[in-house]
Structures are given as C-alpha cells and as structure tokens.
C-alpha positions in Angstrom: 0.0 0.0 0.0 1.1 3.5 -0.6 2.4 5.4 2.8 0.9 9.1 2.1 -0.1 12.1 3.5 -3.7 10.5 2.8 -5.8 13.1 4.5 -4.4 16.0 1.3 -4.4 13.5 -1.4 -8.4 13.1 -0.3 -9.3 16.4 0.0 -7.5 17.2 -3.6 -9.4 14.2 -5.5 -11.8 16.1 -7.7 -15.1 14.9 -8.3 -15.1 14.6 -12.2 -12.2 12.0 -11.9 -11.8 9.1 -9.8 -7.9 9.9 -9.5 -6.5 11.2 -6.2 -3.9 14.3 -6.4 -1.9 16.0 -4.4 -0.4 19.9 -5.8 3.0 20.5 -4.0 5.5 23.3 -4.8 9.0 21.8 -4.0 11.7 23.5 -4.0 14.8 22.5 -5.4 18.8 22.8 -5.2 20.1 22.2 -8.4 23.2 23.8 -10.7 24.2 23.1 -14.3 26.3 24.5 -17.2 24.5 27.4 -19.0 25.2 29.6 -22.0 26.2 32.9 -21.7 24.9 34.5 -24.7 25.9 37.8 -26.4 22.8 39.5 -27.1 20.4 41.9 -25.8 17.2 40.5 -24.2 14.1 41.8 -26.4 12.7 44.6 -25.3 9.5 45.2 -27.4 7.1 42.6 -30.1 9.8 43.7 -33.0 12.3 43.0 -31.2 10.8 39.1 -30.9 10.9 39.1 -34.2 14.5 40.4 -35.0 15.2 37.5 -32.5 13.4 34.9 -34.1 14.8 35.7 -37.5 17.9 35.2 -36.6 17.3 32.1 -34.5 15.6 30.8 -37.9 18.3 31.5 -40.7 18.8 28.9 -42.8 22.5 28.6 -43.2 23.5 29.4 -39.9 23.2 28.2 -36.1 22.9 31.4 -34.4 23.4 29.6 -30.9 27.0 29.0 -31.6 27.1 32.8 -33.2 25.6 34.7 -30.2 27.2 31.9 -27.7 29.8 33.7 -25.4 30.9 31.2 -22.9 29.4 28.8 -20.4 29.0 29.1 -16.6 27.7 27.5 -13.7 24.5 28.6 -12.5 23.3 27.6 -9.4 20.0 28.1 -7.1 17.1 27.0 -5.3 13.8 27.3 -7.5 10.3 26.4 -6.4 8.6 23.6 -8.8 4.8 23.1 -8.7 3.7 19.8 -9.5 0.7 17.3 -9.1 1.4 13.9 -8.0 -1.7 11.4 -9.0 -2.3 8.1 -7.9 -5.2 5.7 -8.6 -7.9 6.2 -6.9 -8.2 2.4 -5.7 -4.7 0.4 -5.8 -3.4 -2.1 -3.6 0.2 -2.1 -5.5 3.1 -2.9 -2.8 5.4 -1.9 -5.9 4.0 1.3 -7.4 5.4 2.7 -10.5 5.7 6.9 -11.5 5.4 8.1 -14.2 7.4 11.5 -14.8 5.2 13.9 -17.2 7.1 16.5 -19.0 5.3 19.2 -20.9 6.4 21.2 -24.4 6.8 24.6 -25.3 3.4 26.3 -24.9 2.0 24.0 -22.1 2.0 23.7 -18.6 1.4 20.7 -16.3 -2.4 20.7 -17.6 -1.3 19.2 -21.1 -1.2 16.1 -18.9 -4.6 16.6 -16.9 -6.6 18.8 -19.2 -10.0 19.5 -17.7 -11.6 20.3 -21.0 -15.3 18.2 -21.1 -14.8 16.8 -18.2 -11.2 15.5 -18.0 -12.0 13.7 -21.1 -8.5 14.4 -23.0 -6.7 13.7 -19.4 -3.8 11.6 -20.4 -3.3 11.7 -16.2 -7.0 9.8 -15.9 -5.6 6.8 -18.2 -2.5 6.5 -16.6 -3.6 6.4 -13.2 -7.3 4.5 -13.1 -7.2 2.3 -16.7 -3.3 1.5 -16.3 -2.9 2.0 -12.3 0.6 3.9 -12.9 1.1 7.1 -10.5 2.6 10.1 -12.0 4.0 13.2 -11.5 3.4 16.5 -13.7 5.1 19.9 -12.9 5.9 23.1 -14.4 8.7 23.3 -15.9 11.4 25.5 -14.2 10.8 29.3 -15.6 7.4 28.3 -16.6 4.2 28.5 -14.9 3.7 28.4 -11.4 7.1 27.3 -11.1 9.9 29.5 -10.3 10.7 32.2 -13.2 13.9 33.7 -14.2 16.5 35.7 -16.2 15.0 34.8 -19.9 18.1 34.7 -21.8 21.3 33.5 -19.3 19.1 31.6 -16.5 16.1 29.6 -17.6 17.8 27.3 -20.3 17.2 24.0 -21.0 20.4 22.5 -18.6 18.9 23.8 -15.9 15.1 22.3 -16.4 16.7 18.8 -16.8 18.8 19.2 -13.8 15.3 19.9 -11.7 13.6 17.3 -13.5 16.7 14.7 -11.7 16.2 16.6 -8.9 12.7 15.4 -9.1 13.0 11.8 -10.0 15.7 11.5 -7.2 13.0 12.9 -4.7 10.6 10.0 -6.2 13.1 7.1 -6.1 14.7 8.1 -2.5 11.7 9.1 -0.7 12.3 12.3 0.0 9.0 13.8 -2.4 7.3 16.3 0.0 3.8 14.9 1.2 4.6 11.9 1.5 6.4 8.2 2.2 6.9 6.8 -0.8 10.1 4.8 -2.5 10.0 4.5 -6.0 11.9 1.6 -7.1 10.1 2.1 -11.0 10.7 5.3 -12.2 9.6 5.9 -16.2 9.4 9.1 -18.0 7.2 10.7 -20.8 8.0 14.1 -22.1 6.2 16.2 -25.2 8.0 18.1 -27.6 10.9 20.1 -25.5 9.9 17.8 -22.5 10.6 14.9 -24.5 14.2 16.6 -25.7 14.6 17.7 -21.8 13.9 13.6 -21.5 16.7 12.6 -23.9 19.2 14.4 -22.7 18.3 13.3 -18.6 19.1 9.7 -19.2 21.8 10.7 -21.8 23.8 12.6 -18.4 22.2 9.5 -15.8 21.6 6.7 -17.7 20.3 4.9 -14.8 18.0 7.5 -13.7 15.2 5.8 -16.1 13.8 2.7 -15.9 11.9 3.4 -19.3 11.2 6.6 -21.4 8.5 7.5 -23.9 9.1 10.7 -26.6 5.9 12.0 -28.2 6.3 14.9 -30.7 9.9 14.0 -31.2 12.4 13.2 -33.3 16.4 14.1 -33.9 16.1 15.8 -37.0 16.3 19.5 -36.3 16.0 20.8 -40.0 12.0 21.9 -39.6 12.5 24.0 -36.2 12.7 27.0 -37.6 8.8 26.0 -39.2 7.8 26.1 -35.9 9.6 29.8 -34.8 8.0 31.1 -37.7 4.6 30.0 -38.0 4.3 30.5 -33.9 4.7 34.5 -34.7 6.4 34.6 -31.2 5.6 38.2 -29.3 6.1 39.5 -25.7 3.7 37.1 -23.7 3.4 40.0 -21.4 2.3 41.9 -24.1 -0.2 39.4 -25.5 -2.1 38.3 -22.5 -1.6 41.5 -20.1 -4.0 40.1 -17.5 -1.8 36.7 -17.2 1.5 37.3 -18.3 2.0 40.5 -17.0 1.4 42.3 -14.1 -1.9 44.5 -14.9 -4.2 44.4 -11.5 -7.9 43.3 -12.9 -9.6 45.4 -9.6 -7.8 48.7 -10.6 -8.8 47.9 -14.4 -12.1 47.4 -13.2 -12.5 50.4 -10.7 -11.3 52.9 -13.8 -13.5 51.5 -16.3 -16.6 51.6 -14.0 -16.4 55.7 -13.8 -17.6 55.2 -17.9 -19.8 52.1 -17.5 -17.4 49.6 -19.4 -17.0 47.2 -17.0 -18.5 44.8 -19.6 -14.6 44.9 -21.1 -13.3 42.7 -18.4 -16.2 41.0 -17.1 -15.0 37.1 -17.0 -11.2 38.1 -16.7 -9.5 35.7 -13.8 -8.9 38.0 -11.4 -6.1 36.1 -9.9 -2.8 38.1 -10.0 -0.5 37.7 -13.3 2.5 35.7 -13.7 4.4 38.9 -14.2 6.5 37.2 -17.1 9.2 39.8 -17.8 10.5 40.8 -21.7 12.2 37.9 -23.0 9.2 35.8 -22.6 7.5 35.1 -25.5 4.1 33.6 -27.1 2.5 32.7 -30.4 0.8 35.7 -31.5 -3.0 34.3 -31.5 -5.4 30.9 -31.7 -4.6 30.7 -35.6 -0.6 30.6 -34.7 -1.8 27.9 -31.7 -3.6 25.7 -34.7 -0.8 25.8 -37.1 1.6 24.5 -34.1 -0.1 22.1 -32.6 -3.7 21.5 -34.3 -4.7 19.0 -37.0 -8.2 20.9 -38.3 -10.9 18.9 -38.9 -9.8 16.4 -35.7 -10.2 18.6 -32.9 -13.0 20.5 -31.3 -12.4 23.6 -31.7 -13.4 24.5 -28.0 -10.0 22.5 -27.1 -8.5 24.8 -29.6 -10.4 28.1 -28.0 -8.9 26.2 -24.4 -5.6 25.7 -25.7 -5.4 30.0 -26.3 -6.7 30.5 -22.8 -4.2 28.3 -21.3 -1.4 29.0 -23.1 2.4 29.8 -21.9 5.1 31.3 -23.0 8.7 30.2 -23.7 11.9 31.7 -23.4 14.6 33.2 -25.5 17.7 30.7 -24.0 14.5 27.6 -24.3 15.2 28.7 -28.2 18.7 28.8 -28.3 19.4 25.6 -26.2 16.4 23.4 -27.0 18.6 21.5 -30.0 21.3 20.6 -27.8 21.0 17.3 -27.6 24.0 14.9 -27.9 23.8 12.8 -31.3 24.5 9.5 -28.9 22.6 9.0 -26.3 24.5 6.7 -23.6 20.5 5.1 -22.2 20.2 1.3 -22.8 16.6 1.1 -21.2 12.9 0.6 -23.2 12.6 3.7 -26.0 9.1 4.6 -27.2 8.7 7.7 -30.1 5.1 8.6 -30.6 4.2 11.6 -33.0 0.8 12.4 -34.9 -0.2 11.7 -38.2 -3.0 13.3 -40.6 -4.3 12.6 -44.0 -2.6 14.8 -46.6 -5.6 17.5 -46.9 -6.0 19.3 -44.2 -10.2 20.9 -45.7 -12.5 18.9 -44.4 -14.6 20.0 -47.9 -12.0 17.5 -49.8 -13.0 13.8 -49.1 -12.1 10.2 -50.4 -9.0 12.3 -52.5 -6.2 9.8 -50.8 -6.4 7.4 -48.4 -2.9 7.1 -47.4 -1.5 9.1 -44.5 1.3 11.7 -44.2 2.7 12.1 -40.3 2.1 15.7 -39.6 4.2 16.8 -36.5 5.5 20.2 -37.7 8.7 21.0 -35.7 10.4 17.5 -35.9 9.0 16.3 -39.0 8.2 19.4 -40.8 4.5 18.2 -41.2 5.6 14.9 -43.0 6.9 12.2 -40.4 6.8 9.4 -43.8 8.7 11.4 -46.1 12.2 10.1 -44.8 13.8 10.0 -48.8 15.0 6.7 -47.5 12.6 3.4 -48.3 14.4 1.6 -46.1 13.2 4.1 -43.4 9.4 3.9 -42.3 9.5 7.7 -40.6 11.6 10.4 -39.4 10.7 9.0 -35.8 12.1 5.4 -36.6 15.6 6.9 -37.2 16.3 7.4 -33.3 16.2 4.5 -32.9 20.3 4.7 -34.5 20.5 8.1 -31.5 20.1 5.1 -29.4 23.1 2.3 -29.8 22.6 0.7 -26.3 18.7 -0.5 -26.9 18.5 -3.5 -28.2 15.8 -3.4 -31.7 13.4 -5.5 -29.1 13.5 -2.4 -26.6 12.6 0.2 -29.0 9.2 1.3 -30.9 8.7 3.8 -33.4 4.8 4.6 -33.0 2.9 6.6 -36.0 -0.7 8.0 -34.1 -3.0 8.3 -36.9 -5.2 11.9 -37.5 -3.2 13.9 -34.7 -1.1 17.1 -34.7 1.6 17.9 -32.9 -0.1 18.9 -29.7 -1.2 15.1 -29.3 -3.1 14.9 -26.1 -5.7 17.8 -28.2 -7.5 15.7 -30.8 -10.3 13.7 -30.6 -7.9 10.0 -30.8 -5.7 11.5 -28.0 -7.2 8.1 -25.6 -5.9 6.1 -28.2 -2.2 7.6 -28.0 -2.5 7.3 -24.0 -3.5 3.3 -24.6 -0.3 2.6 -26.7 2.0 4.3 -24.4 0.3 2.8 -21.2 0.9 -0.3 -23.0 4.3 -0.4 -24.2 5.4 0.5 -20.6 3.6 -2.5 -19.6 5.0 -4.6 -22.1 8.4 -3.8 -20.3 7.3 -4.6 -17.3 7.4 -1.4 -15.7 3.5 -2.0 -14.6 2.8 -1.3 -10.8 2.9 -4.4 -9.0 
C-alpha cells in the first residue's frame, strides 16, 4: 500500500475523476552548465521578431554565433507539480510516471479538464493502467519559479530539476509523503521529450523506461515552428496573465464610464508577471498551425488551448537542439508523433487514403517522407541516437489523425492506450 499524506491526497481528489492528487510546490537545489549569450534580451514585439529571424536563418546556427561562454548557474527554485495516484490500488510496488510538458503548455497538457477531463492523459494513466505520476511546471514556466529569460532559464537547468525530481521520487524524500519509487519511467512532449533525452543521456540509470511523443532528432524543420508560432512579448499578448496589470484597478477605472462589460469574465487572480524575453505565439490561428490537425479537434479545445497557453523563453530557443547525437541510455525507448491525412479541408474527401505524419517541428509536417525506403519515418531513425537498446526495446509509433499537440485531438485516448501499454509490455506496470 502506498504510505501518504492521505488526509491532502483526499481532500485534492476532484469529483469529475476518480484519480487522487496532491499539488505540491517543491523546491529544489540544483546547478548546471548554461550559455552565456551575447545579445540583448528583447525589449518590445519587434524585437521578438529580430530574435526569431535570426534564430531561424537557414544557413547558420545562431546559438554557436551569439554563444559567449558557459558558466555555472546555481539556485534553489520552487517547482509546482501534481502527484496522481489511482484512486483504488493495492500495489506494494508502485510505479511513477514522470510527465514533461512542451513549449506552450504547462502541467495541464497532462490533466486537461476540458469536457470533463475527457482528454486527461493523467485519468488513463492512473485508473485504466494503475501507474502514479508526477506533472510539474517546468522550471521558468508556470507556477514554477521564473527567471532571467536569456542566461538563467535554459534548457540544462530544467533537466537538472527534472533529476532533482526523480531523485525525490526514487529516495523518498517527495514532500507529502512516504513513498520509494523503485520504477521510475518518463514521458516528455515536444521540448519535454528533448529535456527527457538528454536526462538519461547525463544518468543513464536515472530511467527505468522513457517515452518521446512529438519528437524526433532531426532539427531541420524548427525553424517552421519559430516562424509560424509568430512569437511576441507574452506580457504583451495576454496583459492580465503574463503580465502584471491588476484586474480590480482595471475594473475600478472602467466603472467611472460604465465599461466594466470589457473585463467581465477576466480571472482576477494576480498575473505571472513574465518579464520581456518571454514570448508567445501571436494568437489561436498561430496555436492551430503549431499544434492543431483541423478537422480532428474540437475547436473548443482549440479556444482552451489559447486560454491556457504559456510562453517560452529566448535561451528555451537557443538551447532546445542541444542534444547529444548519442545518447549513452540502454533502457525501453518509445517515439510517438501524430499523423493526418494529406488535406488538411474537411470539404476535400475520399482524395487519398494514405496518410502523411504531420508533426510540424520534428518532422516538418511529413513524419513518412524520410527519402529513405528503407526508413518507415523520421521518428524510426532514433532508434540509431540510441546504440545501447537492443531493436526489441525500441518502438517507433505513427498515431494516426493527430497534430503535434497530441493529447488535443479527438484520438488522444488512443495515443494514451499505446503508451500505457508499451510501458507495460516492459514490465514497468505497478505491481
């Protein structure tokens, strides 16, 4: 049985889902290696462009051009995460699951409560498949702990909280409560799933199994991504969240002209204060292009996905491709991205039945077009980023009528099953 602080878990189990949660901030003491990089932090919505166009030149990394020289940084940052277990499980050997969300998201990717938790990858894992798991914030994202947006909050120093993390889980030392670990697994989305790689690349025992959805190791269509995101200041975008614009003084100035209507429904809860340097796609169109499949998602999740939004930050950009070419792990390896049909109008019907894999920033919205017939999809190569995993241990996994944002579309259950699976077929099931 698991030894808990039983009395919170309880009184955090929410009555549209039969799992029991617990939200803990936890703070952390962690260092890494960062970038010191040689350029000004943007200061206004052209200046996030000037950035991105030169993150984006073809021809050119401009991470090694505006790289400087490397330091340790060093801290204690705050993490909020949600620990879920299932809501009845007698396992003497329970096994965690370690979510990690993507650029854009926050912890809710995992545990979306859009109609009723019904697109809650968090609800299969813990009452179908009887895993636990553990979402969080990513450091500098979120509730979490934010940070300098250019020298600071880089991608070293997320992995080296997410250890800090999984160390907490496998020791016992989680806050809340008594629990060793001895199955630890990981699934990460997008730049969680590169923050994945590159934690059991530096521990390769860290991981007793790791899943990578919208991911591959081919860098080429990043850039797609940059673009067609039309990043701006997030503070800029969404004053009331991202910056630091009080609703109640908003309110009190537009009631002396009657036009409190302007605001009414605005979350009055204070903003996340993001500074400059912390950027967004521009709008919902920008949030379909990145992550949305049309004609296989409600468009309310769409309309949700805008609301909930976060940003990203300039040294995410410049350090989310490095990733080691060889990755040292020899442990179970599943890569799971989306997959459409090759119109995107809903108007065009029966034109092709074959299937394209969409995922725009590592496949540049073709996962099957590999120029190699001996290679199924972009996501199959990994497999050779991989040396130590035995062809048994690894899966390449195509999930059909999905964009990149995965857990989104209407077939998002059907992703959750294969993972849940695949982890089982390891053996990495709670026991």
């Amino acid at each position: 049985m698991y030894a808990q602080s039983a009395l919170a878990l309880v009184l955090l189990a929410g009555s549209a889902t039969a799992k029991v949660c617990m939200n803990t901030t936890v703070p952390v003491d962690i260092s890494a290696r960062t970038g010191v990089f040689n350029i000004a932090v943007p200061q206004t919505n052209l200046d996030a462009t000037t950035f991105i166009q030169n993150n984006t030149q073809q021809g050119r990394n401009f991470t090694e051009v505006a790289l400087l020289d490397y330091v340790t940084t060093s801290g204690t940052y705050n993490i909020s995460t949600q620990f879920c277990m299932p809501s009845a499980n007698n396992a003497t050997s329970p096994t965690v699951q370690v979510l990690t969300h993507g650029i854009g998201f926050d912890k809710t990717y995992w545990d979306s409560s859009y109609n009723n938790f019904n697109y809650s990858y968090v609800d299969i894992a813990t009452d179908t498949y009887k895993y636990c798991t553990l979402s969080y914030d990513r450091l500098g994202i979120g509730n979490s702990s934010h940070g300098e947006p250019l020298n600071e909050i880089q991608s070293f120093l997320e992995v080296a909280a997410l250890a800090e993390l999984t160390t907490m889980l496998r020791n016992g030392t989680f806050p809340g409560f008594n629990q060793t670990f001895s199955k630890v697994t990981h699934v990460g989305h997008s730049f969680g799933s590169a923050q994945t790689y590159s934690l059991v690349n530096m521990y390769p025992n860290i991981s007793d199994g790791i899943v990578l959805t919208g991911f591959s190791m081919n860098g080429s269509f990043v850039g797609f991504f940059g673009a067609g995101a039309d990043f701006v200041q997030a503070n800029l975008n969404q004053p009331f969240r991202f910056g630091n614009v009080d609703t109640a003084t908003v309110e009190a100035v537009l009631n002396m002209f009657s036009l409190t209507d302007l605001v009414a429904g605005v979350d009055p809860a204070p903003g996340l204060n993001y500074p400059n340097g912390y950027l967004t796609n521009t709008n919902v169109n920008a949030n379909q292009y990145l992550f949305f499949l049309p004609g296989y998602f409600d468009p309310g999740v769409l309309l949700a996905g805008e609301q909930t939004k976060q940003p990203v930050t300039i040294g995410e950009l410049l350090t989310l491709g490095s990733l080691p070419m060889m990755n040292t792990y020899a442990g179970p390896v599943l890569v799971l991205t989306g997959c459409e049909s090759p119109y995107y109008s809903v108007a065009i019907t029966n034109v092709l039945t074959a299937f394209v894999a969409n995922d725009l920033p590592y496949c540049g919205g073709n996962c099957l077009a590999t120029g190699n017939a001996s290679l199924p999809s972009i996501p199959a190569a990994v497999a050779m980023n991989f040396p130590m995993v035995p062809s048994i241990n690894f899966t390449a996994y195509i999930q059909p009528n999905s964009g990149h944002g995965i857990n989104f579309h209407y077939n998002a259950t059907g992703a959750y099953g294969v993972i849940n699976s695949f982890l089982n077929s390891k053996g990495l099931m709670s026991s």
